[in-house]
C-alpha positions in Angstrom: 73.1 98.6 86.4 73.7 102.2 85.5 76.0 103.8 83.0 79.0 105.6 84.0 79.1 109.1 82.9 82.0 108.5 81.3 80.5 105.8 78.7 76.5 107.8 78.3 77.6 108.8 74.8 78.7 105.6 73.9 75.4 103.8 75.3 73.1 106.4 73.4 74.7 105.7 69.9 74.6 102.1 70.6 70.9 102.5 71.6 70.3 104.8 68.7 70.9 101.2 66.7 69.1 99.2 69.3 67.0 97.4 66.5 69.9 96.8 64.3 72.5 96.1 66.4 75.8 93.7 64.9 75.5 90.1 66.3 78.8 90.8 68.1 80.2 93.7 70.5 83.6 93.8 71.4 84.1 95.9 74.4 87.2 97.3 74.8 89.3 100.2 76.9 91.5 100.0 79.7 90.8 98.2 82.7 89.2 99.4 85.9 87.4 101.8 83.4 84.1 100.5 83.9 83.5 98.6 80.7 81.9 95.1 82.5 79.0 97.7 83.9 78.8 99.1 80.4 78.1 95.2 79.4 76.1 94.4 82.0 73.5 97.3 81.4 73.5 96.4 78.0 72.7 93.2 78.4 69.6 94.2 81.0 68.2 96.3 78.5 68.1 93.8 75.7 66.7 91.5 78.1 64.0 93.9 79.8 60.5 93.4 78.7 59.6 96.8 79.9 62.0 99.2 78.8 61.9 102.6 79.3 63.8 103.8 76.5 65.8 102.1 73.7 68.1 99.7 75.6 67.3 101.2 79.1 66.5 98.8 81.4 62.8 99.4 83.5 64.2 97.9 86.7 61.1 96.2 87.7 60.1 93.8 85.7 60.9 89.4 85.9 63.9 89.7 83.6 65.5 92.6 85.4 64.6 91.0 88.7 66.3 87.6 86.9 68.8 89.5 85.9 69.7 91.4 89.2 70.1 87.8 90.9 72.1 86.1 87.8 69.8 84.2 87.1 67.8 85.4 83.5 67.7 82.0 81.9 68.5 83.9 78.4 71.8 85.3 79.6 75.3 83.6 80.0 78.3 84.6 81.1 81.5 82.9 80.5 84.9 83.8 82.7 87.7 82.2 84.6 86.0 79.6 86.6 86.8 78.9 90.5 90.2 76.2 90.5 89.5 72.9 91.9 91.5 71.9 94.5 94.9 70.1 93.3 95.1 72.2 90.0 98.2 73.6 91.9 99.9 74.6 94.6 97.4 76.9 95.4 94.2 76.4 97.6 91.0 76.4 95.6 89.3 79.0 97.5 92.2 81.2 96.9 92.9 80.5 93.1 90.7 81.3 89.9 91.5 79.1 86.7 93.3 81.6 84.4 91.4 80.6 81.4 88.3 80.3 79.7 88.1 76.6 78.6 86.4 75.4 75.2 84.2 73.1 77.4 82.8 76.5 78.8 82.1 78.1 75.0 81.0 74.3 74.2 78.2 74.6 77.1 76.7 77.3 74.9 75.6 75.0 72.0 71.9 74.1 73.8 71.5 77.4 74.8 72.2 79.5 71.6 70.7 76.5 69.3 67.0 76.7 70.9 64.5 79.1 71.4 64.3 82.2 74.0 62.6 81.3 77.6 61.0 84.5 77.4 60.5 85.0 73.7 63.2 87.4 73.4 66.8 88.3 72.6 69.6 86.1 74.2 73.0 87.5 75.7 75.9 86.1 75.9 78.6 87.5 77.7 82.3 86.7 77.6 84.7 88.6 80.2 87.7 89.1 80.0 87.2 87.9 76.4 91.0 87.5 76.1 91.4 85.0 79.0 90.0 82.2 76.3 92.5 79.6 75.7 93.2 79.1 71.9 90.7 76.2 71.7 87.8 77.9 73.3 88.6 80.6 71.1 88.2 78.9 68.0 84.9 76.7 69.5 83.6 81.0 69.7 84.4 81.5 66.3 82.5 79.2 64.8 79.3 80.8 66.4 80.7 84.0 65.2 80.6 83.0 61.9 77.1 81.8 61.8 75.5 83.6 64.6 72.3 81.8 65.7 69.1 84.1 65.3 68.5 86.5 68.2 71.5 86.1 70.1 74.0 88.8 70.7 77.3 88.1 72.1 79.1 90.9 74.1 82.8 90.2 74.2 85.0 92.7 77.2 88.8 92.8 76.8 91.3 95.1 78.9 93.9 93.6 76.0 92.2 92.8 72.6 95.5 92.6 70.8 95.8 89.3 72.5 92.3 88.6 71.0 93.1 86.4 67.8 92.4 88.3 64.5 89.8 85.9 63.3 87.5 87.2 66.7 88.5 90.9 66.5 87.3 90.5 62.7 83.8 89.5 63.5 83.1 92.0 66.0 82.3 95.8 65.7 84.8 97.2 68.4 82.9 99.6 71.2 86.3 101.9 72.2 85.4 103.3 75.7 87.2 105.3 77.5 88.7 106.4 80.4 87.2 109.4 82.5 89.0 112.8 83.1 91.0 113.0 86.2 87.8 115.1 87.5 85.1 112.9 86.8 87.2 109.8 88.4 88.0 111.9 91.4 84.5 113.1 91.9 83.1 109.1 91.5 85.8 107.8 93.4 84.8 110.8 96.7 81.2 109.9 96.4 82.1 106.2 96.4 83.8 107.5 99.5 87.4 106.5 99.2 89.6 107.9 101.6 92.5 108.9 99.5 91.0 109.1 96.1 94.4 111.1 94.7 96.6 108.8 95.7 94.3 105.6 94.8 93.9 106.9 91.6 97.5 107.5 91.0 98.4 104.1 92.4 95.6 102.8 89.7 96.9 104.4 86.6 94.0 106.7 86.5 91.7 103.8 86.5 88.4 104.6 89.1 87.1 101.2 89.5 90.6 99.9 90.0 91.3 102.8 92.4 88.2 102.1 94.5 89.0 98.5 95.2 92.2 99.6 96.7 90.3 101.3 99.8 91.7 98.9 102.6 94.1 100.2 104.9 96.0 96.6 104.7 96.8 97.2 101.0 98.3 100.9 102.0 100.0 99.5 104.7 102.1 96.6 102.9 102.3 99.0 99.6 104.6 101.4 102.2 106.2 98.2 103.8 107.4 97.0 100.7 108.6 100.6 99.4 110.5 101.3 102.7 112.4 98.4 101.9 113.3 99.1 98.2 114.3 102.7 99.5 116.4 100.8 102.1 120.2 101.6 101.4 121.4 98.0 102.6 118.4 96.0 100.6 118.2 93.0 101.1 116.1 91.8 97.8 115.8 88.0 99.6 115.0 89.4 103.2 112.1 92.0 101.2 110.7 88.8 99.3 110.5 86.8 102.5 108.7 90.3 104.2 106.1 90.0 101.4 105.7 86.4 101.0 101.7 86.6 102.3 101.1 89.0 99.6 100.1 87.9 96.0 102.8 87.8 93.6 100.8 90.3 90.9 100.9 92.3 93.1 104.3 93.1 94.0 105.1 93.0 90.6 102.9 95.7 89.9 104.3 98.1 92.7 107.9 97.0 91.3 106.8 97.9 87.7 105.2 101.5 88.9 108.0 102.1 91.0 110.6 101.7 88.1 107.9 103.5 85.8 108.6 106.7 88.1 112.0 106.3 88.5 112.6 106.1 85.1 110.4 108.7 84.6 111.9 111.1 86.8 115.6 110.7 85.3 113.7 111.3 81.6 113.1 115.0 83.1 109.1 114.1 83.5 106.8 114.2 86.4 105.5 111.2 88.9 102.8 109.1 88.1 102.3 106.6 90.4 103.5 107.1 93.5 103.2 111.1 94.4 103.3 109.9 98.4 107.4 108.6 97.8 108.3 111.7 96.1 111.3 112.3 98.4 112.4 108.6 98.2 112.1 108.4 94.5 114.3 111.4 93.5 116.9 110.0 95.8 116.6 106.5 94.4 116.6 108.0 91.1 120.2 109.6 92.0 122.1 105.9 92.3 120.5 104.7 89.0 121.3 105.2 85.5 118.0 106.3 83.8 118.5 103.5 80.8 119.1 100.3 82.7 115.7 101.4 84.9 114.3 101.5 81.3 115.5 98.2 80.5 114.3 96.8 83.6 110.9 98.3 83.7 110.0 97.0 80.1 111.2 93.8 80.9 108.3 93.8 83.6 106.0 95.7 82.1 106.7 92.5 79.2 106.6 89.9 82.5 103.0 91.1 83.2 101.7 89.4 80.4 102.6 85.6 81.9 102.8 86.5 85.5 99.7 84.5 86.3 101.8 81.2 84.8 105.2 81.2 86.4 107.1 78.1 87.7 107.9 79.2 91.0 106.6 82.6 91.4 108.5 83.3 94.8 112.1 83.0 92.7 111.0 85.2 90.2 110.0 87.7 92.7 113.1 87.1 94.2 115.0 86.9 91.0 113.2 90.9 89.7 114.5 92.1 93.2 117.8 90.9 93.5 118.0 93.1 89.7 116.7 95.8 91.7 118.9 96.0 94.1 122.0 95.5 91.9 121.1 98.6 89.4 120.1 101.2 92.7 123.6 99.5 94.7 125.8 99.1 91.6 
């Protein structure tokens, strides 16, 4: 694992501690910023038995090598598991639980409670640390509280307000942060990305989530989905049924940039998001009224935060739509 430019200072003053680090690390920044690579190469180097500086991983050795293949029988990792199939109306190979259970943290209790394979530190890592329910949070907290000998936890959280206080408490925070528009252009050109501007637009400035969104399918149902909220006659039902093989979070997330720039645009500021639909914005932006696109992009922005639990997620798509369609036809 290598650093990110981006995050080298914050590595070297964390490896400037490296025999005096806290128990707990809670890492935390935007997401797509690169802050599980930043854990991940943390965790190597605590684990390497052949370092080649303080918390710099040698590469070569058996618990690199362990480590490389997921395997280091001193490191955990606890996220979302895989769904099983009948947990809901999605298939299993298509869903992920949206939730770290407290039988997950309670799986730690042999492995933080005995002694190191390798006679070394033990890692445990925990992303997206906020994706623990309320009851595997508070099974963490107790091994917060009395951290076993040698063990260091690494927590990663795109959102740690949604981190109970109790957890936030008993970790030093690690704020890293996002790259300059130049560095994330640069990484995202050598990465290879076709339209790195745009990408990174789309992705809030976000290079990791930019570069997952090289795949001319997602370009191609992005525009077929704007054309159709441009459309003078929409049709919010017809559009819904158009994007029905596309994930829900998705959507929502064009729906919620799109209304970001529209309501941007009638504020007097520049584009954000989408700098390809600059035409089709500033004539959308001429049928609405600049508060109600307010009002209905912080009710989405707001929506984001249960969108992976809704009832019947093709309504509510249908449902944000149809209050699309009635604020740019009204």
């Amino acid at each position: 694992m290598t650093i990110l430019k981006w995050h080298e200072s914050q590595f070297k003053q964390l490896a400037h501690r490296a025999g005096a680090l806290p128990h707990a690390l809670l890492l935390r920044g935007p997401a797509g910023i690169g802050k599980r690579d930043f854990a991940a190469a943390l965790a190597k180097g605590l684990l390497c038995e052949q370092p080649v500086a303080a918390l710099m991983a040698c590469g070569n050795c058996q618990a690199c090598r362990w480590f490389e293949s997921s395997s280091h029988p001193d490191c955990r990792l606890l996220q979302p598991e895989i769904a099983e199939a009948g947990d809901d109306d999605e298939p299993a190979d298509k869903k992920k639980k949206r939730d770290i259970s407290i039988a997950q943290v309670r799986s730690l209790a042999d492995f933080i409670n005995i002694s190191a394979h390798r006679n070394g530190a033990k890692v445990v890592m925990v992303h997206p640390a906020e994706a623990m329910n309320t009851n595997a949070a508070n099974a963490l907290l107790k091994s917060l509280e009395e951290p076993p000998q040698g063990v260091q936890f690494l927590l990663v959280s795109d959102r740690p307000n949604l981190l109970p206080a109790t957890i936030r408490s008993r970790c030093q925070q690690v704020a890293l942060p996002p790259p300059s528009a130049g560095d994330a252009l640069s990484w995202l050109k050598q990465k290879g990305v076709s339209q790195p501007e745009l990408a990174l637009a789309q992705a809030g400035g976000a290079p990791l989530l930019a570069a997952e969104l090289d795949n001319p399918a997602y370009w191609a149902a992005r525009l077929q989905f704007i054309d159709g909220l441009c459309s003078r006659s929409l049709d919010a039902l017809a559009l819904a049924e158009r994007c029905g093989t596309q994930p829900i979070p998705q959507i929502i997330n064009w729906l919620q940039r799109w209304t970001y720039d529209l309501a941007s645009l009638g504020s007097g500021h520049k584009l954000r998001y989408n700098p390809d639909c600059a035409e089709a914005l500033i004539s959308a932006s001429k049928r609405v009224k600049t508060l109600e696109i307010m009002r209905l992009h912080r009710e989405l922005v707001r929506f984001q935060r249960v969108i992976n639990h809704p009832l019947n997620p093709r309504l509510l798509l249908e449902d944000w739509l149809l209050r699309y369609s009635q604020l740019v036809q009204s």
